[in-house]
ZASE-753511 format. One record per residue (C-alpha): residue number from 1; x, y, z. Coordinates in pm, 1 decimal, decimal comma. Example, Ala and Ser with C-alpha at 12.3 -4.5 7.8 and 13.67 -1.06 7.14 Angstrom:
<sites>
SITE   pos         xx         yy         zz
SITE     1     1230,0     -450,0      780,0
SITE     2     1367,0     -106,0      714,0
</sites>
This chain:
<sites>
SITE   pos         xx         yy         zz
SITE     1     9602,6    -5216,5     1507,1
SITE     2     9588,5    -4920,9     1740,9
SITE     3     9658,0    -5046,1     2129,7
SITE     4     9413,3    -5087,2     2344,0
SITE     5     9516,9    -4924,9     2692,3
SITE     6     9437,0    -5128,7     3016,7
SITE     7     9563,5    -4910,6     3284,7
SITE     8     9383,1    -4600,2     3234,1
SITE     9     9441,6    -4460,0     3596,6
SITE    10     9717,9    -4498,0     3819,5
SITE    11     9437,3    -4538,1     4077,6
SITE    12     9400,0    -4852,3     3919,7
SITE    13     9549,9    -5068,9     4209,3
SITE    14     9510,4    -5152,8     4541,9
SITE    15     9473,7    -4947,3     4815,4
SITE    16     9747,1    -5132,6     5025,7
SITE    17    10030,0    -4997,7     4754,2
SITE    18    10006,9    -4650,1     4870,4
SITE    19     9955,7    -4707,2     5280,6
SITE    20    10302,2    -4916,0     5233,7
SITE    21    10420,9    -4714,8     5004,1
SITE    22    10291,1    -4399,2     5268,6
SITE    23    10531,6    -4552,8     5518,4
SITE    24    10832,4    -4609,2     5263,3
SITE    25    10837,8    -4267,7     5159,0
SITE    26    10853,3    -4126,7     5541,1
SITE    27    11085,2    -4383,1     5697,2
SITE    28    11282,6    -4606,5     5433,8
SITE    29    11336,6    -4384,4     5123,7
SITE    30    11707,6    -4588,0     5124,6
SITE    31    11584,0    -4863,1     5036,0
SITE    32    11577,7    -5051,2     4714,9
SITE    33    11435,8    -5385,6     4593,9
SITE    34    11391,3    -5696,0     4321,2
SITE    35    11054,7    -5804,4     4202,5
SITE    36    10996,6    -6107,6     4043,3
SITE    37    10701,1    -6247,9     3855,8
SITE    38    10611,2    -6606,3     3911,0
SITE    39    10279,5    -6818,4     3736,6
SITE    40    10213,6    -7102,3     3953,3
SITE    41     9983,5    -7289,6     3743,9
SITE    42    10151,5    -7587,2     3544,0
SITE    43    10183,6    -7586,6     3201,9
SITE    44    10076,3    -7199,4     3153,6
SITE    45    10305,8    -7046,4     2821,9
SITE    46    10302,1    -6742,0     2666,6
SITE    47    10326,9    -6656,4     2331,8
SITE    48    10501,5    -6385,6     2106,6
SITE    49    10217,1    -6188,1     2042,7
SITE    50    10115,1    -6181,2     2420,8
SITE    51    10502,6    -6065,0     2525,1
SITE    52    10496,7    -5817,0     2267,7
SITE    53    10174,0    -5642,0     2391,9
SITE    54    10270,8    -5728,9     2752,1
SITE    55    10542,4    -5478,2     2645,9
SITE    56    10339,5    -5241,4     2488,6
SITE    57    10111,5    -5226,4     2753,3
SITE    58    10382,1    -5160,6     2999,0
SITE    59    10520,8    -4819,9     2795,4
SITE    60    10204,6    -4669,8     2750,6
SITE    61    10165,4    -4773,4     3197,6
SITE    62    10493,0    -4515,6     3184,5
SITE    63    10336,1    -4288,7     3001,9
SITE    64    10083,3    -4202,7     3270,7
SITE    65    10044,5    -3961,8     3537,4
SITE    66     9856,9    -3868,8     3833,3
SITE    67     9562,3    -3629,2     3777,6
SITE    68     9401,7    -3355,7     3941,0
SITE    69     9084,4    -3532,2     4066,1
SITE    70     9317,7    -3874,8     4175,5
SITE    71     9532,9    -3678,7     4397,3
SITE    72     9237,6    -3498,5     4512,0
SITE    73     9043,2    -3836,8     4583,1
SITE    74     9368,6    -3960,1     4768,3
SITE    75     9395,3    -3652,9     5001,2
SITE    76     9041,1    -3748,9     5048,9
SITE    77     9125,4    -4060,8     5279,6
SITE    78     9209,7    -3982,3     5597,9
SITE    79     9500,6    -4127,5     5656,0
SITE    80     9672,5    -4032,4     5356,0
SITE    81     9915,5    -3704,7     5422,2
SITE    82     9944,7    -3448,7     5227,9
SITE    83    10333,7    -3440,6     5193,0
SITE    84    10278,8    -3808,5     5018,1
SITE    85    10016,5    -3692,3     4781,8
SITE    86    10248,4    -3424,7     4659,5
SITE    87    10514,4    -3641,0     4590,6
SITE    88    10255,4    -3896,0     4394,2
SITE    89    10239,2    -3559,8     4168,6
SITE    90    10585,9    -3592,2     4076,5
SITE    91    10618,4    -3962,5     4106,5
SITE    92    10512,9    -4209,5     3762,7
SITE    93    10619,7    -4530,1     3700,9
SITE    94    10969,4    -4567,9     3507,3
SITE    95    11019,1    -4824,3     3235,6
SITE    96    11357,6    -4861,2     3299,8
SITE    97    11291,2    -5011,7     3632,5
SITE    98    11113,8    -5370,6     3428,3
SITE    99    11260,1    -5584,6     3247,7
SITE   100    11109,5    -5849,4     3005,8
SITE   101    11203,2    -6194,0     2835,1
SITE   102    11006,2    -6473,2     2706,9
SITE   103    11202,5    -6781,1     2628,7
SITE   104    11176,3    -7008,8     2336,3
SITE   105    10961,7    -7271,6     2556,4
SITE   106    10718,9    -6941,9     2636,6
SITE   107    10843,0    -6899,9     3024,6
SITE   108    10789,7    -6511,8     3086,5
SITE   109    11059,4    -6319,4     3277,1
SITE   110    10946,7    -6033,0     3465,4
SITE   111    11195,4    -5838,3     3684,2
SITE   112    11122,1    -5491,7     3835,2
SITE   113    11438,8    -5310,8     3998,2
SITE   114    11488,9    -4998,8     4173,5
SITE   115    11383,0    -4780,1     4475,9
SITE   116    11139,5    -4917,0     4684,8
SITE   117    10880,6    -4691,5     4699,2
SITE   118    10861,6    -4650,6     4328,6
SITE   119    10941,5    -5012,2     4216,7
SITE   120    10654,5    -5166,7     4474,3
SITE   121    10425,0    -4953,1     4293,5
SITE   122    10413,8    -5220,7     3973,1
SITE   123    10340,6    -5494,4     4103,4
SITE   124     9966,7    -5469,6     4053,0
SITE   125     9991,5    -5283,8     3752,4
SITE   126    10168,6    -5541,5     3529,7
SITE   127     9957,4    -5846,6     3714,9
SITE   128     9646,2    -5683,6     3564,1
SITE   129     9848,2    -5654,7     3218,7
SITE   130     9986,9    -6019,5     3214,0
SITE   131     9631,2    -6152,5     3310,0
SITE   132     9411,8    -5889,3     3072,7
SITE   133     9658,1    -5978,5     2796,3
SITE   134     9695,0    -6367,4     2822,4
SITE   135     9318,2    -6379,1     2848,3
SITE   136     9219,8    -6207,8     2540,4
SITE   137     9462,0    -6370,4     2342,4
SITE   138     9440,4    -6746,6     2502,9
SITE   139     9074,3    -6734,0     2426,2
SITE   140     8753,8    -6607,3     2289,1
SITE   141     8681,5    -6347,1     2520,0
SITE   142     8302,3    -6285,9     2430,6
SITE   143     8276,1    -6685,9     2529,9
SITE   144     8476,5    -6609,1     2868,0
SITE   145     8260,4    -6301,5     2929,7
SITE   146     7933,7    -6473,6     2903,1
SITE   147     8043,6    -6780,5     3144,6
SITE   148     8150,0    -6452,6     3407,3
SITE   149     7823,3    -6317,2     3428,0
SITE   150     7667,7    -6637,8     3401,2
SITE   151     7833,0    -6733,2     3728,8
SITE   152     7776,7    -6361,9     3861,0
SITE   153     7419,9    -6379,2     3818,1
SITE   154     7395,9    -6665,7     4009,9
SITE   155     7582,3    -6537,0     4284,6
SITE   156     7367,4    -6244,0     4283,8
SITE   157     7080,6    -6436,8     4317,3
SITE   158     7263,4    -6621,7     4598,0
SITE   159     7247,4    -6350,1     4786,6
SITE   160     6939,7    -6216,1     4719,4
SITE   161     6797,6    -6587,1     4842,0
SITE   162     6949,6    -6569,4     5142,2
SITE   163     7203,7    -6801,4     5062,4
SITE   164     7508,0    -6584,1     5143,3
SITE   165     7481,6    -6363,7     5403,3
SITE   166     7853,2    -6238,3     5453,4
SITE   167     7982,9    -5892,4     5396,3
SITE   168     8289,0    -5907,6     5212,5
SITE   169     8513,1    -5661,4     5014,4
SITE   170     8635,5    -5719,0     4637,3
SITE   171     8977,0    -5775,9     4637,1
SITE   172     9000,8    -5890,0     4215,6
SITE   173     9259,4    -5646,2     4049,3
SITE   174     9587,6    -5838,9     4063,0
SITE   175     9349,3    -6203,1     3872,0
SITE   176     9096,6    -6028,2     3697,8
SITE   177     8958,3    -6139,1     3383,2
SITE   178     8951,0    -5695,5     3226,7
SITE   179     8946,3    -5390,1     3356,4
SITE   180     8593,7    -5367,5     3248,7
SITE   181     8490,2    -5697,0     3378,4
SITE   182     8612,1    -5599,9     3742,7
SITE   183     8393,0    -5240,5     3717,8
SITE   184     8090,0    -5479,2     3578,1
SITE   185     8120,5    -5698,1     3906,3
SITE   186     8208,1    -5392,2     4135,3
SITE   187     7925,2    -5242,7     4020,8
SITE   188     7628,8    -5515,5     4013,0
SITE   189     7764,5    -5566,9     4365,7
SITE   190     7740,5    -5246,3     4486,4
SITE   191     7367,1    -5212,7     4256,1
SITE   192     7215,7    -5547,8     4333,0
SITE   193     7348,2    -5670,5     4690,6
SITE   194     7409,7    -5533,8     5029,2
SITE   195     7677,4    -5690,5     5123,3
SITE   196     7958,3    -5571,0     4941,6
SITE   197     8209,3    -5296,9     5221,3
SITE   198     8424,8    -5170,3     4931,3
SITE   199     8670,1    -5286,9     4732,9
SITE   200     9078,7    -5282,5     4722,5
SITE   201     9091,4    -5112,4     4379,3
SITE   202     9136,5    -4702,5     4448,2
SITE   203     9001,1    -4613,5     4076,9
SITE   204     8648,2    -4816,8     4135,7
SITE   205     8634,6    -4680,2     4488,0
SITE   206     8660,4    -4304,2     4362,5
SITE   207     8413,6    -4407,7     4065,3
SITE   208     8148,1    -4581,4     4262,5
SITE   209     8144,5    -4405,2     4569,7
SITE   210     8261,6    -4674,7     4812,0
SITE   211     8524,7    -4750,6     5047,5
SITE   212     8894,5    -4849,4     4967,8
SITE   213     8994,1    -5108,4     5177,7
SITE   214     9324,8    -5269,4     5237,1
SITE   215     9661,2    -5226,6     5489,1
SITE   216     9973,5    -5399,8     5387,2
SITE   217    10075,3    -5691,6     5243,5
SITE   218    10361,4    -5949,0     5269,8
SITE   219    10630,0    -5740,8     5113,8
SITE   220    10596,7    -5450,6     5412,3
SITE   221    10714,2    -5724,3     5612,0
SITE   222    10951,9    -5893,7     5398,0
SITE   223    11122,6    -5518,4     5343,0
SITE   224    11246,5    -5494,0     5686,2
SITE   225    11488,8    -5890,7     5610,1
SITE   226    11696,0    -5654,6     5425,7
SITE   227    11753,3    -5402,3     5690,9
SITE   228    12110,2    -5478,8     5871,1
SITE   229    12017,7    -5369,7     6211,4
SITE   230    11685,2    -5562,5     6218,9
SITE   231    11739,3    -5951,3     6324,7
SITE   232    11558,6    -6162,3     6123,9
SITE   233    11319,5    -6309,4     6374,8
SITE   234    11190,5    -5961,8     6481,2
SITE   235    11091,2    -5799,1     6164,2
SITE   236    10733,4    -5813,0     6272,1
SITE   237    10799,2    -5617,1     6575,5
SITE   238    10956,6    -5324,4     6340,6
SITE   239    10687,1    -5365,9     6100,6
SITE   240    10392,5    -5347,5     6326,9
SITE   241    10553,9    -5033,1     6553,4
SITE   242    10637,1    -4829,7     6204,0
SITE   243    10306,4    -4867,2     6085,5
SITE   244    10128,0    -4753,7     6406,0
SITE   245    10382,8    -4450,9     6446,9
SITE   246    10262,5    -4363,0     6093,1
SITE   247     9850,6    -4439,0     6103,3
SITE   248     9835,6    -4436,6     6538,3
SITE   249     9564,0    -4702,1     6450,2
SITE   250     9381,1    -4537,6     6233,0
SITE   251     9462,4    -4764,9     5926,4
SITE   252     9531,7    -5105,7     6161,0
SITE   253     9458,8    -5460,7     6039,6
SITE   254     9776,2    -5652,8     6049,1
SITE   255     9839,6    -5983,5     5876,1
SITE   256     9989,0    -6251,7     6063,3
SITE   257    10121,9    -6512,0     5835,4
SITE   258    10464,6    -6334,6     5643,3
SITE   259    10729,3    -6512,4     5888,9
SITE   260    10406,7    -6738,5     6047,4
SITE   261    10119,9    -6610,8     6246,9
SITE   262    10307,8    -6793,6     6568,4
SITE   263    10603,8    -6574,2     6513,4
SITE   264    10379,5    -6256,8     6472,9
SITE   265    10216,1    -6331,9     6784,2
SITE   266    10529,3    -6296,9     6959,5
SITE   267    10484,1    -5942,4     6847,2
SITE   268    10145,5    -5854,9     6858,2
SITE   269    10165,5    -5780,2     7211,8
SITE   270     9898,5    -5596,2     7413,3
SITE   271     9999,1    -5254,2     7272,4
SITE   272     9983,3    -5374,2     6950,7
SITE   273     9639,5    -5580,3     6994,0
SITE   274     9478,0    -5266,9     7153,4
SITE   275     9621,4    -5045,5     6854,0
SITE   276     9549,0    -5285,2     6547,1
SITE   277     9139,2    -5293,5     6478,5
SITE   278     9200,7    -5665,2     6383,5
SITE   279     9365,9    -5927,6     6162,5
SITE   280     9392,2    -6056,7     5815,3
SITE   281     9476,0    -6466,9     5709,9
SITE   282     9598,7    -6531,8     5383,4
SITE   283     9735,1    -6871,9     5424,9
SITE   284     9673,3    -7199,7     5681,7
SITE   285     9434,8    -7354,4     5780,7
SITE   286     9166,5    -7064,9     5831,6
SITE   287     8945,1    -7227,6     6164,6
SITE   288     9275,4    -7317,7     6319,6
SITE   289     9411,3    -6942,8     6273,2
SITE   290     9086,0    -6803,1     6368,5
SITE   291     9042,3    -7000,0     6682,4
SITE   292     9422,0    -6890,6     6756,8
SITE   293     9347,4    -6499,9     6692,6
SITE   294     9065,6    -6562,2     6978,0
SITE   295     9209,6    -6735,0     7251,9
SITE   296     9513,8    -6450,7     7171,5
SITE   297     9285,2    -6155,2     7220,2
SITE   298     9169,5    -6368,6     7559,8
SITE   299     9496,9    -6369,3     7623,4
SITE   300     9497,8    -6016,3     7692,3
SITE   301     9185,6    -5960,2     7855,0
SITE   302     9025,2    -5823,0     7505,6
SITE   303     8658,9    -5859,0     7394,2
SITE   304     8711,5    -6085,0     7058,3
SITE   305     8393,8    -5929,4     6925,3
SITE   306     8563,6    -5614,4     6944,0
SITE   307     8789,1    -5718,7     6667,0
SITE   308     8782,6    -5826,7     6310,9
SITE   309     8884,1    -6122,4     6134,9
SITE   310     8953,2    -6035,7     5777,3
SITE   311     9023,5    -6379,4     5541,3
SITE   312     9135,6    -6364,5     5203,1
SITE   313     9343,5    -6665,1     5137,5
SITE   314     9163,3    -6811,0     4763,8
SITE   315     8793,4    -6769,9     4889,8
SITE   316     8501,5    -6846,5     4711,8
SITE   317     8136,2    -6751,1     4811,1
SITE   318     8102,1    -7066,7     4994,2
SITE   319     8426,9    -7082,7     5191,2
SITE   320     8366,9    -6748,6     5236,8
SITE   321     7996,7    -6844,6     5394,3
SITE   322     8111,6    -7167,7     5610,1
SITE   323     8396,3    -6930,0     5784,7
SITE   324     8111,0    -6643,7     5866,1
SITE   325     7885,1    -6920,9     6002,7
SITE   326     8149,3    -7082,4     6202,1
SITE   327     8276,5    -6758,9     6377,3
SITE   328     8017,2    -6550,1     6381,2
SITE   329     7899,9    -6428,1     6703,2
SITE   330     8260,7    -6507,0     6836,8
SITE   331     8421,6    -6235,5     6672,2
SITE   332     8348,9    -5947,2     6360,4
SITE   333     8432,8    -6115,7     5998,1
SITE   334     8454,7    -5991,1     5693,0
SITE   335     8613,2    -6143,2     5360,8
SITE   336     8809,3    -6031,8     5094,5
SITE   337     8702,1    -6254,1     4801,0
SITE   338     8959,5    -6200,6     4461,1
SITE   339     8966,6    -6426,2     4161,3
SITE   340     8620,3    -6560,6     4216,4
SITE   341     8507,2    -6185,2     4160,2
SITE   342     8666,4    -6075,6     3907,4
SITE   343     8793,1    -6374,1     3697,3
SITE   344     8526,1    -6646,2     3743,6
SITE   345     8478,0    -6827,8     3418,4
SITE   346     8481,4    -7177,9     3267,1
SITE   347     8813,0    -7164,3     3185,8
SITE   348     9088,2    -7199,5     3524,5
SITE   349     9245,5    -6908,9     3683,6
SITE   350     9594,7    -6782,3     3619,3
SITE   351     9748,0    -6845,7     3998,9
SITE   352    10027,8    -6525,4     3919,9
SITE   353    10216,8    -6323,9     4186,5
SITE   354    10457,9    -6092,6     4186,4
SITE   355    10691,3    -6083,8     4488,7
SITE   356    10977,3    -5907,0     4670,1
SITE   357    11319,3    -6147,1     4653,0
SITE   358    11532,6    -5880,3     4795,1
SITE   359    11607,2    -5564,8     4959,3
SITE   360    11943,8    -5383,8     4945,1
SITE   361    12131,2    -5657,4     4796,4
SITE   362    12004,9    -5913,2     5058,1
SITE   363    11755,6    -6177,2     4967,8
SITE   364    11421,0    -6174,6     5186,7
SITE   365    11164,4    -6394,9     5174,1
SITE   366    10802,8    -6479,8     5289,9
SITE   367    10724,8    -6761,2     5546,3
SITE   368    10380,6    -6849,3     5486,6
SITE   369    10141,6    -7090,5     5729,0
SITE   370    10107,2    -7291,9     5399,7
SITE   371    10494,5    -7401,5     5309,0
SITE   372    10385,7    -7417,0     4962,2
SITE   373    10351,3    -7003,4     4971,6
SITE   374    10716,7    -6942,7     5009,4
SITE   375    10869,0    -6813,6     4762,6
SITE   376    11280,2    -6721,8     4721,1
SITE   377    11503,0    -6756,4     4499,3
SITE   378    11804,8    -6828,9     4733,6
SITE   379    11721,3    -7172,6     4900,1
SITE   380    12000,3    -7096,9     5186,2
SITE   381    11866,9    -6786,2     5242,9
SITE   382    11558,7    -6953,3     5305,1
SITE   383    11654,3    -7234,5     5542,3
SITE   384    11818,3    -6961,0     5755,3
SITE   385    11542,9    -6773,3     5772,3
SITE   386    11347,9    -7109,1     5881,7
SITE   387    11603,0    -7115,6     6129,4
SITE   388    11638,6    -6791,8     6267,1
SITE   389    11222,1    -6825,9     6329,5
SITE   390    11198,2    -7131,0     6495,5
SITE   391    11541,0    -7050,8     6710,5
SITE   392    11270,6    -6768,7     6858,6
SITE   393    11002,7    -6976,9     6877,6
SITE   394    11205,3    -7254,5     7099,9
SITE   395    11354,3    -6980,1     7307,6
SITE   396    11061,0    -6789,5     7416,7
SITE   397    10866,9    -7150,6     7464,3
SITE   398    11144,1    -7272,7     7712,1
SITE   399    11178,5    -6947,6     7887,8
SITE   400    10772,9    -6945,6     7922,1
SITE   401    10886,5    -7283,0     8096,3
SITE   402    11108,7    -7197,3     8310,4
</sites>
């Protein structure tokens, strides 16, 4: 049976992998990094004929390129430079970079290796694979399909009821149920509601007309751990000055929670709250960190409702509704809603991540507001960076009370 391709378009990913990846190219080519694939739901296998397409799937990912009209769309966003666009014409993913292995009990191994600013670029790639794949063989897809739009309908009618009355962004690609399924929900949303801003995916945003939305993620972050000169406790400082030297706030909402949002605010000092258009939450308690972000932009004598509050930690429509009706009028908020776009169905969610475990050798870690988040595989490593945050924390408390 001939394959059935599910990355058509290297565009297919989120808009965050090239602003990183932006920054990488003009500041850190020397980098290189591990990637590891993790599925945190219990009892989730895979079988032999899922590895084996997974597999498949990934060559014919390699076989891609960048065309023409992508590049063009790229140069098309402001803040993308021209140098990095030309290099995207010579860049395409490498299969030697991932390796694969499925054990006997159905545990899959996923490893990508290399240079940082090429082997970042597949995480989101091979998340849509894995998910498309274990889908459409785990179950009868026509039956998953219907239950989607079932539950899409309704949300459209949600809105059109009044119901909902956030604007949010999709944010699906890495959980969704198909390719096809995400440009069905993209699309009704864009069609049938008003309240959809854009979307993370780059490919839906060029087909549809709307914006690409996204900044960095974790891994920007984490990158800088494995930087010798950088102590641990300050890679937010590094983070948040090499992204404003490269975007001078043009591309500036930062997210607080990859060594915790207390730590970051150490960082985000005036400078950086004037520069930064706002903040994203991905993990905590979301009133608690909201409430926080305000009395910090008080702090500093700044309007809160000149900022935004992005949150995108697991929403659903009605999380999503409860947070806009508790802070708005105190601040601008908007949502990026994932898995309950684009893989909503009767059957549960693959929870699946991909994540940076280290950087020139050196482990590196994330250091979520939700201690359940982190994720390393060196435990030391980890209770050192625990260590080397809160020996910060303490210090600048005491001297604040001196």
């Amino acid at each position: 049976m001939k394959l059935q391709p599910i990355i058509l378009s290297l565009l297919d990913t989120d808009l965050y992998k090239f602003n990183m990846d932006q920054v990488i190219f003009h500041k850190h080519t020397d980098l290189s990094g591990e990637y590891y694939f993790k599925c945190r739901n219990e009892g989730v296998t895979f079988t032999k004929a899922m590895y084996n397409e997974i597999n498949q799937q990934i060559d014919h990912l390699c076989s891609l390129r960048f065309q023409k009209e992508e590049l063009d769309y790229l140069r098309s966003i402001r803040f993308i430079k021209n140098d990095y666009v030309e290099f995207l014409r010579l860049w395409h993913p490498i299969r030697d970079y991932v390796e694969t292995r499925l054990s006997e009990q159905g545990e899959l191994t996923v490893i990508v290796r290399g240079p940082l600013f090429s082997a970042m670029q597949f995480e989101i790639y091979l998340l849509e694979i894995i998910n498309e794949v274990y889908f459409r063989l785990k179950y009868d897809y026509e039956e998953l399909l219907a239950s989607a739009r079932e539950r899409l309908d309704q949300k459209i009618r949600d809105f059109e009821s009044g119901k909902y009355t956030f604007s949010f962004a999709e944010f699906g690609c890495r959980r969704r149920l198909s390719r096809e399924w995400e440009g069905e929900v993209i699309r009704r949303f864009a069609e049938e509601t008003k309240n959809l801003i854009g979307t993370s995916n780059v490919y839906y945003a060029m087909k549809y007309g709307l914006k690409p939305i996204g900044t960095y993620a974790h891994e920007f972050v984490q990158m800088y751990q494995g930087i010798d000169s950088i102590p641990l406790a300050y890679t937010n400082h590094y983070a948040l000055e090499d992204w404003y030297d490269e975007y001078r706030g043009d591309n500036g909402t930062a997210l607080t929670d990859t060594v915790t949002t207390d730590l970051f605010l150490l960082d985000f000092n005036r400078a950086m709250v004037n520069n930064f258009n706002g903040v994203r939450h991905d993990s905590g308690d979301p009133y608690i960190w909201g409430e926080k972000m305000i009395s910090h932009y008080h702090k500093y004598g700044v309007d809160p409702k000149t900022k935004l509050l992005l949150f995108s930690d697991s929403l659903d429509f009605d999380r999503a509704q409860a947070l806009f009706d508790y802070f708005n009028g105190k601040v601008k908020v908007s949502f990026g809603i994932g898995t309950f776009c684009s893989n909503d169905t009767e059957e549960e969610a693959l929870n699946i991540v991909i994540k940076l475990q280290s950087v020139n050798g050196r482990a590196v870690a994330k250091l979520s507001d939700s201690p359940g988040k982190a994720m390393c595989r060196d435990e030391e490593y980890l209770e050192y960076l625990k260590r080397s945050v809160d020996f910060r924390l303490d210090r600048e408390k005491n001297q604040r009370l001196m």
